[in-house]
KOLDREN-359930 format. One record per residue (C-alpha): residue in one letter; x, y, z. Coordinates in steps of 0.05 Angstrom, whole numbers, padded with zeros to 5 digits, always signed. Layout:
AXYZ...
This chain:
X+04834+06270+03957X+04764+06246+03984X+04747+06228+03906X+04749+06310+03885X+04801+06340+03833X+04838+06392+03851X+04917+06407+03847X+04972+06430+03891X+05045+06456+03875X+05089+06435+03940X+05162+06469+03941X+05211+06440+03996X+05144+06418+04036X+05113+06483+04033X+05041+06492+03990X+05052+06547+03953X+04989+06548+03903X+04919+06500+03899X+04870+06506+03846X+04804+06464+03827X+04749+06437+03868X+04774+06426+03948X+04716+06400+03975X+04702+06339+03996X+04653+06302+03959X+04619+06242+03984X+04623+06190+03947X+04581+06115+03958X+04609+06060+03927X+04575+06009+03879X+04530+05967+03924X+04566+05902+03906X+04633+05924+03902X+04684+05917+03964X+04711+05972+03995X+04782+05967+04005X+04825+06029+04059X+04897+06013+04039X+04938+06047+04093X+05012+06069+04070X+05060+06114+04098X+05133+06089+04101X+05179+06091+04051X+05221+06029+04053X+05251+05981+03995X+05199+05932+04006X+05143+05985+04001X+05118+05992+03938X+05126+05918+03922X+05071+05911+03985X+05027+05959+03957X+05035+05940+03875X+04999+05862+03908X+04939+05892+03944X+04922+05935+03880X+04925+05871+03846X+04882+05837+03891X+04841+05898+03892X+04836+05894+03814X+04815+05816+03829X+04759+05826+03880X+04730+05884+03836X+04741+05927+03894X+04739+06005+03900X+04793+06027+03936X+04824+06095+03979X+04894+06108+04001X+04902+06132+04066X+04969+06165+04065X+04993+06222+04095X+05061+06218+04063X+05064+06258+03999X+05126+06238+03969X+05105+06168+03984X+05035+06183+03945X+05067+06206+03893X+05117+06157+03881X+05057+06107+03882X+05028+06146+03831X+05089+06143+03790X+05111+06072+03802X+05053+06031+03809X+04998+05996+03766X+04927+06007+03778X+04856+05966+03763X+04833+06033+03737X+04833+06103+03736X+04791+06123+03799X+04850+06133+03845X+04833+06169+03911X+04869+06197+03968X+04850+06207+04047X+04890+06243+04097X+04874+06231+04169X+04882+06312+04187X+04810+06308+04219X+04814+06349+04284X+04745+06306+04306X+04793+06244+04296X+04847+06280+04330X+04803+06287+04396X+04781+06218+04400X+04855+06199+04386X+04874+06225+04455X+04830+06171+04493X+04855+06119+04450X+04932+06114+04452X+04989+06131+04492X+05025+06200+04467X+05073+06178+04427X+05014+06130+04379X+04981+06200+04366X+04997+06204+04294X+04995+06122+04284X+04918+06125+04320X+04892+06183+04279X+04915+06141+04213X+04871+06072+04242X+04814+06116+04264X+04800+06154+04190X+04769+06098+04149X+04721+06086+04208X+04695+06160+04201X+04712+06174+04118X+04671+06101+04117X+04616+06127+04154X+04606+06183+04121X+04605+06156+04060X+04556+06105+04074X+04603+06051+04066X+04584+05990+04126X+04626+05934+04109X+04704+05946+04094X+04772+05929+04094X+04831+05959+04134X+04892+05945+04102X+04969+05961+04122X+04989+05955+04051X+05062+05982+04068X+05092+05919+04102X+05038+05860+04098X+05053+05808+04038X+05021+05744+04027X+05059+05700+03979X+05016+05684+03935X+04975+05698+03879X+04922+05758+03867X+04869+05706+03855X+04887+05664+03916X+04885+05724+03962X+04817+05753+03939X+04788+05690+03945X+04811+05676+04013X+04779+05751+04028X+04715+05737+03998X+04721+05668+04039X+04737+05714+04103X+04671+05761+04085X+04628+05709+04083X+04648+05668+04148X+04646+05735+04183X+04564+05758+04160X+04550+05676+04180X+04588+05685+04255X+04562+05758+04260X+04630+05782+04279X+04645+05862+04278X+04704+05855+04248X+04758+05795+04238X+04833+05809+04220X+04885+05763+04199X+04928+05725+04253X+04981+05769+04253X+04995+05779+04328X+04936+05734+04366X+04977+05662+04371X+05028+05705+04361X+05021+05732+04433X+04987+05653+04464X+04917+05696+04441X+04938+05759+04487X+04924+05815+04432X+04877+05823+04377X+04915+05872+04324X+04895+05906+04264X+04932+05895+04194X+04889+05857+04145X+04829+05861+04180X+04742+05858+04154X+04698+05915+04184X+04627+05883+04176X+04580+05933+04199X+04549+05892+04254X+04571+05953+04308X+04579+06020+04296X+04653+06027+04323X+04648+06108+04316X+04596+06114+04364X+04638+06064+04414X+04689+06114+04405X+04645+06167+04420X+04629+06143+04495X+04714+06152+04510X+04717+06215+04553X+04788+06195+04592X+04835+06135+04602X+04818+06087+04642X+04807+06033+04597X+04882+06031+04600X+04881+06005+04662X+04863+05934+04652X+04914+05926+04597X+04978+05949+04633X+04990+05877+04643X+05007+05869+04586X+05035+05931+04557X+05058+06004+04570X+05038+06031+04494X+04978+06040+04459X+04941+06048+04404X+04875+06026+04366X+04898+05948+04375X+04896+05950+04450X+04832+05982+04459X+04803+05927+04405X+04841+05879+04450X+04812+05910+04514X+04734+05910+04466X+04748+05834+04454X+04755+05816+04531X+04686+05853+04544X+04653+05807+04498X+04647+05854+04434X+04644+05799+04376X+04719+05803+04343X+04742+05749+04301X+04812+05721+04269X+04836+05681+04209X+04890+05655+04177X+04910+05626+04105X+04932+05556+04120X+04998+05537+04080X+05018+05605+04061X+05083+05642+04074X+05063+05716+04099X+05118+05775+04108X+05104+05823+04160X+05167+05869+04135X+05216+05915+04170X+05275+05889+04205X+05263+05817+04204X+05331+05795+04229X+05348+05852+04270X+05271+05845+04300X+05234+05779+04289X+05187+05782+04340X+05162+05857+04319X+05175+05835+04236X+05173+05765+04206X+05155+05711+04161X+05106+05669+04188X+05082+05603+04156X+05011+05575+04187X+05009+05501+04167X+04969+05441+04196X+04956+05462+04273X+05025+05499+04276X+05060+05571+04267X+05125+05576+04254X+05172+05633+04245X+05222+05602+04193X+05276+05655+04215X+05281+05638+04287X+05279+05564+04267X+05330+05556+04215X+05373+05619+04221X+05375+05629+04306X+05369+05552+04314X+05310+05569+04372X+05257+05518+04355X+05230+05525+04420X+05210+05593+04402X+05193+05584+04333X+05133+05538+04337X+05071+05552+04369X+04999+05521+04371X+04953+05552+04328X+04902+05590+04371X+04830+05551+04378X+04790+05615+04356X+04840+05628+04296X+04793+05613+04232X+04833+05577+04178X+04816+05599+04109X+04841+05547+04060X+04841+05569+03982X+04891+05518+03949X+04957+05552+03968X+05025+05515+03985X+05087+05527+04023X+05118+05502+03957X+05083+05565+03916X+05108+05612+03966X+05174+05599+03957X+05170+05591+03889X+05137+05667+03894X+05184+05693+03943X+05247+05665+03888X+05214+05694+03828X+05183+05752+03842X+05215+05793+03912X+05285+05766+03905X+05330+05812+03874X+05378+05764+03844X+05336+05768+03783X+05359+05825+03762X+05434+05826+03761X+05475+05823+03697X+05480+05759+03663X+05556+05755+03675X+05545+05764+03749X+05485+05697+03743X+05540+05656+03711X+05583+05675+03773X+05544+05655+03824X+05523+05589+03787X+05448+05611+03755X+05430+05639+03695X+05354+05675+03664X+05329+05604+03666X+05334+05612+03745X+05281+05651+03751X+05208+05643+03714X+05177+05702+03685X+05157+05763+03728X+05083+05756+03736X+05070+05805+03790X+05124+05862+03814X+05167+05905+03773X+05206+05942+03815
């Protein structure tokens, strides 16, 4: 945790004994090196898949990374599942009762817990002299696509964002989404333009709530950079043009709130509601004017192509079972990426 070593034995959720070095140590990162927060917390089927991709994409940008989980059977599963870039794993908590106070002004009550998790890699970055970062929900995001593709379509979304002098930009994942309504957080660029703790800071009650009840009753760290975004603070959004992107959970069930989402041309479209609710009139929408497109060579073909070879789980059933349902090994090209 916070880059120190030290151990703990856990019994049916109780600590029982802790040894080594507790404190936190400060640690800067290499100058040139990204700085990635990958946030994780739920346990799901699709979760370590999610998480396996940004470590590879963290392994391609040359990034140093921290998990921000606050799940430990979830930590260490990733510990015991996953592949990493290297050895320097580290681990954040967002128990900060600093954090915990600001929460309060930022969210409604029941976004406590959700709000304390966005707020840590704004302070942990801070106090580690860290100014430009990434803020990562690498439980349920997915591009499908390669490592490479994604890390250069970062680097691409870095680089736009010093030239605009944006605060931060974050990936399209709810602004056409909602006819440019909300600004949300999910794959989002911190670039060290403002200092968001000290914004933060000035919040002694509520009432910034106010001029967002129009559009919702429940809040968290989105609506407030929502409610930033309408008093001019410089926020940005993107999106990878002809890419399939997974926002998991329960996509049929809930394909408003989870999704896949293709941005092609000048259009969005949610291939779910098209094709499997037949409600093309709620399926397409106009890309948003201030939505950046980041183009890096990927296809709708290629994410399908990804989405068949490397998340669908026919590929692993018995070879008499492939031969029943008409495929066999030559279905599926080699596993590149995810294991599990």
């Amino acid at each position: 945790m916070d880059g120190s070593f030290f151990g703990i034995f856990r019994l049916c959720g109780r600590t029982i004994a802790k040894w080594g070095n507790m404190k936190t140590v400060i640690i800067a990162p290499k100058s040139d090196a990204p700085v990635l927060y990958l946030q994780i917390n739920r346990e799901a089927p699709y979760t370590l898949d999610c998480i396996q991709m940004w470590l590879y994409v963290a392994e391609k940008l040359g990034a140093e990374y921290w998990f921000l989980c606050d799940n430990y059977r979830l930590a260490h599963r990733v510990l015991k599942m996953c592949s990493f870039p290297d050895s320097n794993i580290r681990f954040i908590r967002s128990k900060n009762l600093r954090i915990l106070k600001q929460a309060r002004y930022l969210c409604s009550q029941g976004a406590l817990p959700l709000t304390k998790a966005q707020l840590t890699p704004f302070y942990h970055a801070k106090k580690n002299r860290i100014e430009q970062f990434w803020k990562i929900d690498a439980d349920d995001t997915m591009f499908l696509a390669s490592p490479e593709k994604i890390s250069k379509a970062m680097e691409q979304v870095a680089k736009i964002t010093e030239k605009q002098g944006k605060a931060a930009v974050s990936y399209d994942m709810w602004f056409t989404h909602m006819s440019g309504r909300h600004w949300s957080f999910g794959i989002t660029y911190i670039s060290g333009k403002l200092d968001f703790t000290e914004i933060f800071s000035k919040l002694k009650d509520k009432s910034w709530m106010n001029e967002m009840k129009q559009y919702t009753d429940w809040f968290n760290l989105d609506w407030f950079f929502t409610y930033l975004r309408e008093k001019k603070v410089p926020l940005g959004v993107f999106h990878l043009d002809e890419c399939l992107f997974i926002h998991w959970g329960d996509n049929l069930r809930n394909p408003y709130n989870s999704w896949i989402s293709e941005f092609s041309g000048e259009e969005l479209r949610y291939p779910i509601i098209e094709f499997i609710y037949r409600k093309p009139m709620f399926a397409v929408k106009r890309i948003q004017p201030e939505s950046e497109k980041i183009c890096v060579g990927t296809s709708l073909e290629e994410s399908r192509d990804f989405l068949w070879n490397e998340i669908c789980q026919l590929r692993k059933q018995p070879l008499k079972v492939l031969k029943c349902l008409g495929l066999d090994s030559n279905s599926f090209a080699n596993i590149k990426y995810i294991k599990f």
